[in-house]
Every structure is written in C-alpha cells, then in structure tokens.
VEXDREN-2710 file (C-alpha; in Angstrom, 1 decimal):
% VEXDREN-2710
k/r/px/py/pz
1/UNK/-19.5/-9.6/-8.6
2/UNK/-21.3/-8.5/-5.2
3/UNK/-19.5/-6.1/-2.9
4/UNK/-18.4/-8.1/0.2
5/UNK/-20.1/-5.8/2.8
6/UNK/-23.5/-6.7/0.8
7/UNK/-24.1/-10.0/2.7
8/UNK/-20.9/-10.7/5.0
9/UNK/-23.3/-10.4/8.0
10/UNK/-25.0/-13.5/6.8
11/UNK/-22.8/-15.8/9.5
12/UNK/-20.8/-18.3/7.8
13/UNK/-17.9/-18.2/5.7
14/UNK/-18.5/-19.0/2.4
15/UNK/-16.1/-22.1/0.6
16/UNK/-14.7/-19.7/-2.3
17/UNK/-13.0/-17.9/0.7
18/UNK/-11.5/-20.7/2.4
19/UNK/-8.0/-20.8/1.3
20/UNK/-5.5/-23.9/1.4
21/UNK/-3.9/-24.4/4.5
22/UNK/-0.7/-23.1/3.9
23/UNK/-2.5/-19.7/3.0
24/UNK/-4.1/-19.3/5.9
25/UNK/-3.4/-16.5/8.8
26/UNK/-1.8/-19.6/11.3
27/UNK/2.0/-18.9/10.5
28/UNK/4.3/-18.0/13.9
29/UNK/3.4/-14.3/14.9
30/UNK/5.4/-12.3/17.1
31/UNK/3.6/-10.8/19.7
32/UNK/2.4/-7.1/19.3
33/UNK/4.8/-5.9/21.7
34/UNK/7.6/-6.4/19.0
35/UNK/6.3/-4.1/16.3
36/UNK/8.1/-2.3/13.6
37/UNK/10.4/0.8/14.7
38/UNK/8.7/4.0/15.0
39/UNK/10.3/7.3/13.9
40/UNK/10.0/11.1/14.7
41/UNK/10.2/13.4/11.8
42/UNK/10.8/16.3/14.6
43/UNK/13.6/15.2/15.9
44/UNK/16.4/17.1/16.3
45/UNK/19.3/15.4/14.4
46/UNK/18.3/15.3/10.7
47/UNK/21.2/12.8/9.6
48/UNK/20.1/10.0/13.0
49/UNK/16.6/10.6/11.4
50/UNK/18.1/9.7/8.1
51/UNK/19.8/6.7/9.2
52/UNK/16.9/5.0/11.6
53/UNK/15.1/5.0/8.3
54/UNK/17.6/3.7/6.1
55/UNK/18.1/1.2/8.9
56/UNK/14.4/0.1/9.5
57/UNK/14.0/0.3/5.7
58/UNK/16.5/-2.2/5.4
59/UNK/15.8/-4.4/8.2
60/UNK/12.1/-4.1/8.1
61/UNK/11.2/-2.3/4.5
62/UNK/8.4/-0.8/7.2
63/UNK/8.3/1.9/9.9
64/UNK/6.2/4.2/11.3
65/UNK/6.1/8.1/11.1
66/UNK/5.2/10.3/14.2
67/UNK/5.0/14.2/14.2
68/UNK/4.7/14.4/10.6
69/UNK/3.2/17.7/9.5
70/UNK/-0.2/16.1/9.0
71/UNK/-2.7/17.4/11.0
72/UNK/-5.1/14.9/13.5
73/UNK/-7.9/16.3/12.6
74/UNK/-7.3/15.6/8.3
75/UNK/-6.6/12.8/9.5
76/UNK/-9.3/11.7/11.2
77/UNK/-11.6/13.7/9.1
78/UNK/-10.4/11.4/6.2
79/UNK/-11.1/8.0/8.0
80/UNK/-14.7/9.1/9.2
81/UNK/-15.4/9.6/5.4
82/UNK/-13.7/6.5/4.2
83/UNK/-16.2/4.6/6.9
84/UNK/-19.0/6.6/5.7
85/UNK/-18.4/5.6/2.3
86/UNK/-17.8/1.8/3.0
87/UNK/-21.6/1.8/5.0
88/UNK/-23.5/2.9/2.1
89/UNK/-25.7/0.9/-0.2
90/UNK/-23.4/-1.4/-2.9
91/UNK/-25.9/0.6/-4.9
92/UNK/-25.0/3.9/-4.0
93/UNK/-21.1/2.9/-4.0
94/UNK/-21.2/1.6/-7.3
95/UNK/-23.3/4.9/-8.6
96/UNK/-20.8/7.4/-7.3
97/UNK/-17.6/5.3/-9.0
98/UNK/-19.5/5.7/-12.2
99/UNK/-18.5/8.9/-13.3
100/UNK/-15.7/8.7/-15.1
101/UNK/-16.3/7.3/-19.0
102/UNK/-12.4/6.0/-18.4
103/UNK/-13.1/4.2/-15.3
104/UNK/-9.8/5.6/-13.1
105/UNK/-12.1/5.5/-10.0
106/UNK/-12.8/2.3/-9.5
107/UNK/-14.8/-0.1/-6.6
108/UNK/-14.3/-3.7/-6.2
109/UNK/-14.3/-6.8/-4.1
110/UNK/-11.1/-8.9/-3.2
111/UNK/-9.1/-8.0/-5.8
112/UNK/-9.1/-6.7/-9.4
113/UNK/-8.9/-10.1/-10.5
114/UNK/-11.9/-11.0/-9.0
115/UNK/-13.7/-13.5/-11.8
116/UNK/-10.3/-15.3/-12.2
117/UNK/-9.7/-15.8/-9.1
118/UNK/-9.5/-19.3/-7.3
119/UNK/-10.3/-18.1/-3.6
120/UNK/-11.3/-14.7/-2.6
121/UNK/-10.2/-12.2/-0.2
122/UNK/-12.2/-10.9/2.5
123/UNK/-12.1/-7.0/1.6
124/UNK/-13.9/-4.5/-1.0
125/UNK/-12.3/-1.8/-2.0
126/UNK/-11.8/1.5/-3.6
127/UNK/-9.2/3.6/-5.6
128/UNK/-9.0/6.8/-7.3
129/UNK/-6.0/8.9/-9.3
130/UNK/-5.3/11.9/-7.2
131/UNK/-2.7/14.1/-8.9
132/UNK/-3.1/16.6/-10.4
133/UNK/-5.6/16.9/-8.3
134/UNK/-7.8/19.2/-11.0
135/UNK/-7.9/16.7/-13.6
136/UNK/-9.4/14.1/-10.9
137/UNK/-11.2/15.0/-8.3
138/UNK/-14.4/15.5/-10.7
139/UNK/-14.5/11.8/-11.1
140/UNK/-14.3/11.2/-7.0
141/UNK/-17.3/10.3/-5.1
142/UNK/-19.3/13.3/-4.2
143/UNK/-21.3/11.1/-1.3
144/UNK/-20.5/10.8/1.3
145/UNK/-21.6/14.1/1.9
146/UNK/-17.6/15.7/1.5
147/UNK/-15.8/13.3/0.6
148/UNK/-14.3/15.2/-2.4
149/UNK/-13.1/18.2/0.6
150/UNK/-11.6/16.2/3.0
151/UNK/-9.9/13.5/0.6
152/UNK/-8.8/16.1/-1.6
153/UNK/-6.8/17.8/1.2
154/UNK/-5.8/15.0/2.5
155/UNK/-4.2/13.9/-0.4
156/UNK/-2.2/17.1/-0.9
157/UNK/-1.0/16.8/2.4
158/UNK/0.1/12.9/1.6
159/UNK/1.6/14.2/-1.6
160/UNK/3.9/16.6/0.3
161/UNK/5.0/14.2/2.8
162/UNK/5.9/11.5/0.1
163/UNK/8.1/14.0/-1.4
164/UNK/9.4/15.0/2.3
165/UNK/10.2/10.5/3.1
166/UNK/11.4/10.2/-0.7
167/UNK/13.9/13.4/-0.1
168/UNK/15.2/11.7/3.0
169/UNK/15.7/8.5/1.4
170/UNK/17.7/10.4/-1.3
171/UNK/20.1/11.9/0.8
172/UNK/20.7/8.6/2.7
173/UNK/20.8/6.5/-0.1
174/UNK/23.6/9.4/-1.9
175/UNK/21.4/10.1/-4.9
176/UNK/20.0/13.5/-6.0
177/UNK/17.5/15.0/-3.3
178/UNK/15.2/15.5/-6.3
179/UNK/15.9/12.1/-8.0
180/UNK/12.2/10.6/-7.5
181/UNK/10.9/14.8/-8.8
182/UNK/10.0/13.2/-11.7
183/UNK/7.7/10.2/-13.9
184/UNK/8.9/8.0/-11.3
185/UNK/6.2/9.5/-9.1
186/UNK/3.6/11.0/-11.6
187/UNK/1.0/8.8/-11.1
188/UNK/-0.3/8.5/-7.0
189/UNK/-3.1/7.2/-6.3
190/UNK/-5.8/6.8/-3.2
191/UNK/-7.1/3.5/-1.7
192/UNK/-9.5/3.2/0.9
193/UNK/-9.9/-0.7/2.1
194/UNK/-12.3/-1.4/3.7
195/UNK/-12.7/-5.8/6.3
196/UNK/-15.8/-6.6/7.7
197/UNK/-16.0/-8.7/10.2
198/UNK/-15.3/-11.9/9.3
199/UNK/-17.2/-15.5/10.6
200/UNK/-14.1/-17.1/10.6
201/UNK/-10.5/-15.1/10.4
202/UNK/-8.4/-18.1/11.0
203/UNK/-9.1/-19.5/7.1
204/UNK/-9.2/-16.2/5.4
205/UNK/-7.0/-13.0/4.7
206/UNK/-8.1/-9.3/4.0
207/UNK/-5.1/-9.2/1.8
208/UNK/-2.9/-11.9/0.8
209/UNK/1.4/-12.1/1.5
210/UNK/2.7/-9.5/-1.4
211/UNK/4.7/-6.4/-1.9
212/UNK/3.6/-3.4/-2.8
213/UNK/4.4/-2.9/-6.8
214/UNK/5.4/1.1/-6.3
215/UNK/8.0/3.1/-5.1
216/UNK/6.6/4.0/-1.2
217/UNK/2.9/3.5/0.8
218/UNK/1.9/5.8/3.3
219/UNK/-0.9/3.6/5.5
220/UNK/-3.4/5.6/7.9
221/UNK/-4.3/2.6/9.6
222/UNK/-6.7/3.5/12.2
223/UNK/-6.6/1.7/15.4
224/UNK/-7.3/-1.6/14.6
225/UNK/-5.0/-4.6/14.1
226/UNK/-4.5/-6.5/10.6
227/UNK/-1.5/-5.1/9.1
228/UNK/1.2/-7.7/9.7
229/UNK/5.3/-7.6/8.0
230/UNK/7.0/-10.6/7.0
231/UNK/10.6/-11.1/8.6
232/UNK/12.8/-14.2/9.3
233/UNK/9.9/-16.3/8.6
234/UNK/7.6/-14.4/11.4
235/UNK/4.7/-12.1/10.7
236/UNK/4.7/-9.0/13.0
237/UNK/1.9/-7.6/13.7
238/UNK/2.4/-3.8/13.0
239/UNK/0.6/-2.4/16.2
240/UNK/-1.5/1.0/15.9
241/UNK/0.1/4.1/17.0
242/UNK/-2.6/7.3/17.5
243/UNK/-2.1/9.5/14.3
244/UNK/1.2/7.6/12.8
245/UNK/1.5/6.7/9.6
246/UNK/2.5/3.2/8.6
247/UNK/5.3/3.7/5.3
248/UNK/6.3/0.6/3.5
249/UNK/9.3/0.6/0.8
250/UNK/7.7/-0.9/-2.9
251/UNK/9.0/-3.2/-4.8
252/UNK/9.9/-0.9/-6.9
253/UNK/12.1/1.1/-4.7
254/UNK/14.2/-1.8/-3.5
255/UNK/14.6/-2.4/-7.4
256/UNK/16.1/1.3/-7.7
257/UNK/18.2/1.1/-4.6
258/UNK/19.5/-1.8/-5.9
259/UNK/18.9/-4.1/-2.7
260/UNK/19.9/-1.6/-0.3
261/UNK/16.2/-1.1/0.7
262/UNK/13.5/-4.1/1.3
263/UNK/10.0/-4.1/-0.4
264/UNK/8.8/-6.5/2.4
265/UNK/5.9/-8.9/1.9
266/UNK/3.2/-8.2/4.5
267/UNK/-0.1/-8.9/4.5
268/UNK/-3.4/-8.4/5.7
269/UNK/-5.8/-10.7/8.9
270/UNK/-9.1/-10.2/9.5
271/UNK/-10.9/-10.6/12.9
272/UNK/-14.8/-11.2/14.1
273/UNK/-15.2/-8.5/16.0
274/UNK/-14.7/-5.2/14.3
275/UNK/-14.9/-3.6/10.9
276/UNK/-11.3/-2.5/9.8
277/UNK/-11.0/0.4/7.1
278/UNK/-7.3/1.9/6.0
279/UNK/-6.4/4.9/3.8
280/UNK/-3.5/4.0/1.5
281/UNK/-1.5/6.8/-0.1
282/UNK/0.3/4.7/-3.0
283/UNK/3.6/6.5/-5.3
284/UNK/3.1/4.7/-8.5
285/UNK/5.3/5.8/-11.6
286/UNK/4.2/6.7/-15.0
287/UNK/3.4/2.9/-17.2
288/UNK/6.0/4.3/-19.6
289/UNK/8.8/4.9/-16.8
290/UNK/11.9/3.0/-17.3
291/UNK/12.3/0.9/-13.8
292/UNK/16.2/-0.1/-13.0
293/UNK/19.4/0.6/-10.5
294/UNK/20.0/3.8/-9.9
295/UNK/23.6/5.0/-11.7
296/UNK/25.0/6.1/-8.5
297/UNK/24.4/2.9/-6.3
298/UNK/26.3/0.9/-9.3
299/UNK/29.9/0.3/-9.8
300/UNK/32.2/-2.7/-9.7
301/UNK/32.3/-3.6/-6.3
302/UNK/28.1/-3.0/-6.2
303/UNK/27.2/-4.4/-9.8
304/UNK/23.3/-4.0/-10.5
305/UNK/21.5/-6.8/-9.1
306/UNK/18.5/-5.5/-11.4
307/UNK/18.2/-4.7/-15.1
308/UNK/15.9/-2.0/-16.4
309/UNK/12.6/-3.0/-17.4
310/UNK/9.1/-0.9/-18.2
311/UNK/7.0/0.0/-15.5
312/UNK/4.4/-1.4/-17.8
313/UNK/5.9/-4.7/-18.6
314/UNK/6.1/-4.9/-14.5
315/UNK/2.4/-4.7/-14.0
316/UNK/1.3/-7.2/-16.6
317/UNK/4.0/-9.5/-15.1
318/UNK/2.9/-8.8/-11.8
319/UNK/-0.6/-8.6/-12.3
320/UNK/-2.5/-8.6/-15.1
321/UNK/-1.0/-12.1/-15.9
322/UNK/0.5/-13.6/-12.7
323/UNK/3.6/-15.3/-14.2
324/UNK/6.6/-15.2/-11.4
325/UNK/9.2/-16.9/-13.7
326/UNK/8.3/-14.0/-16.3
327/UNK/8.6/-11.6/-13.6
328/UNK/12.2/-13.0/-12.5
329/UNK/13.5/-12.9/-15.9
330/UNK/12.0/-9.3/-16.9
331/UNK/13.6/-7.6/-13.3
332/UNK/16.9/-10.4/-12.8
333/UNK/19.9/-10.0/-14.1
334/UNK/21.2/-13.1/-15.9
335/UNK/24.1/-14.9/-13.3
336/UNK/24.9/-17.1/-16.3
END
C-alpha cells in the first residue's frame, strides 16, 4: 500500500479508483447557497439554542457551530500542522506513526480496508487516540516540527466542547446532563484527512456515502468544499464558514435517542484544483460499552426502535466484516 499523495500528481486517474456509476459524485446537488443551518453557542437564549439543534439534528443530523469557545488561532494553528504533516515524505509519515508497538496511531490510504477493497478512495489518512491525553501523546508524530503542542491543545479544547454539544443534547433530549460522562465517550480519537487534487473528481469520492459509527464529529473543515449531507435524495454541499465547526450526529447517537436524532449519511467530493485537508474530532465509546435506547426516551407510546447491542459487535458488523443484514439484525428490533 502506497500513500496516495506519493504519485497522485502523475495525471491520470488510475482504473482501481473509478467507481461504478451509480457511486460516483453525479447525484442532484443543491446549490451551496442552501447549506446546513448554522448555530451560535453565544446566543442569548440557552433553551432557542437548545431547540435549533435538536431541530437541525433532526432534520439534518448536521449543523454548524459559531462562537464556540475555541480560539482562531488553535484553530488555525492545528490545520497548518495537519498540512505540514500531509506534505512530508510517505517515508517520513510512515516513520513518525511507528512509534507505538500497539499501533493506535495509525496512517493509511483510502480506507482501513485497503487490500480488500474493490475500488479505492481518493484520500490518505491519519488517526491517533487522544484521551487521556498522557497515555497518548508519546505515540503522536513529533514532526512536523509541533505537532504534538498544537494537536494536543487542540484536542483538549475539542474534548471540552464535545462535552459542552453532548450536555446540550442532554437537556433537550430530557436525559441526565451528565448521561454521555461516562464509557460511552471514553475513547475520542483525532483524524486528520487529508484529498489531493484529483485528475478526475466526477468518477471518484474522497470518502464514500456513510454515517459516522460514534456518538458526535466535530469537523474543522477549512475553507474548501467537499463535505456534502444526504437529505430527501439531494446532497448538500455543507459550505465553509471562517472558524465554524461542522458537528454531525453518529450513528450511534441516533441509536440512543432512539430516532429522535439523524446519523445522516454524507460524504466526501474531490476537485482538480486544490488540496483539501480536515481535522475530525470523533466521540467513540469504550468496545465493551453496551449501545441501545436510552430508558427515558422509552415507554409505550415511544417503544425502542433499537435493541442493545456491544459497541464491539457494531464495529465488526460495520466494519471489519461489512455485512448490512448482520448489522440490521444485531441493532433492529424484531417487528415479527
């Protein structure tokens, strides 16, 4: 496995990238005008705040953040060193995600399941564990030349807002504000994706329709396009906004909220005219966590649309072994 960004520059799109037609980026798109709602963690009225997101989260299972506590400057500290890291040498990459015998950080092309896939995806990438923050940051990359400093605080700063959006949810949603204060967000991690340009962006995707298999994603998505939401058989392209963050609603959270939240499919187009990197702030559980309905948004006239299953068991499902009937069966409850 070469790192895309080795040879993309060579000019022609190679055949194991060309997917089947009905893959490709050509679907209707609404124009960028008609983006996902954009939300303002300053404003005044904390229960309108609370109810624009429920709202979007339903409607959309995306929104975007403005005046959220994060500074500009981490932020834009934090993208310089994710482009720094994406222009080194595949050499150099691939020595500084060495460093852990276990192999938590890890750097890859397309996706993890790289030599069994049919067609590829036009993006490398990279992903680290980031709390506790002392048990990982040893095995980060130390080049680019403070990366380690300025992901590191970054990530602190993602944490705390994660707990800020999940809080919010909480209250809207009626469960405890500290209901997600536990394994079901033990285990965040860092990814840093990085699209070339691509020869030919109308047969190709940087990422492929999906949802996200967590509870929430906070996206710093820079300022070019790609990033585009699935809804009412449209893909909207989610347009840049200077220093907001993009949050989508996981799979996994819809699962809890039993339905009344949307882990939208979205996906990522390339283009031929500028590299794209994004910084992805992903809320994953704990593998042993036990996934299902929360207690409080059951009862008789809401029965659980879900039944509980182990976070584990999701991945392999998911993942590890595509299988979507086995999927359907392990999350579904029975109708029969």
């Amino acid at each position: 496995m070469e790192l895309l960004s080795n040879w993309c520059s060579n000019g022609s799109l190679p055949e194991s990238y060309v997917l089947p037609p009905e893959a490709r980026p050509g679907n209707p798109i609404v124009p960028l005008e008609k983006s996902i709602p954009v939300i303002d963690l300053q404003g005044n009225d904390r229960k309108e705040t609370i109810r624009q997101i429920l709202k979007t989260g339903k409607e959309f299972g995306f929104f975007q953040i403005i005046n959220h506590g994060v500074s500009k400057d981490s932020m834009d500290e934090t993208m310089k060193v994710a482009e720094e890291f994406h222009a080194m040498s595949g050499l150099d990459k691939e020595r500084e995600c060495l460093k852990d015998p276990n192999g938590s950080c890890k750097l890859y092309t397309s996706s993890y399941a790289y030599p069994r896939e049919e067609f590829h995806l036009w993006r490398d990438a990279l992903t680290h564990p980031c709390r506790p923050l002392d048990q990982h940051i040893q095995f980060w990359p130390e080049n680019p030349t403070g990366y380690r400093e300025v992901v590191g605080e970054y990530s602190v700063e993602l944490w705390k807002l994660s707990c800020r959006i999940l809080e919010l949810l909480c209250e809207g949603l009626g469960l405890s504000i500290n209901y997600f204060s536990n394994e079901l967000s033990e285990a965040p991690k860092i990814m840093i994706n990085h699209y070339p340009p691509c020869p030919e962006p109308s047969l190709t995707l940087g990422l492929r329709k999906h949802r996200d298999p967590n509870i929430i994603t906070i996206l710093h998505q820079g300022q070019i396009n790609g990033l585009q939401v699935f809804k009412d058989g449209l893909w909207i392209a989610v347009q840049p906004v200077p220093h907001a963050f993009v949050v989508n609603i996981g799979y996994l959270l819809q699962i809890i909220s039993n339905g009344k939240l949307n882990g939208a499919e979205h996906r990522v187009v390339t283009n031929s005219r500028d590299a794209r990197t994004t910084v992805s702030f992903f809320v994953y559980p704990s593998d042993e966590c036990l996934i299902g309905p929360a207690k409080a948004l059951v009862n008789a006239s809401n029965p659980a649309i879900y039944k509980p299953f182990k976070y584990a068991d999701f991945v392999i499902a998911s993942y590890v072994n595509p299988d979507k009937e086995a999927l359907e069966d392990l999350i579904y409850k029975s109708t029969a």
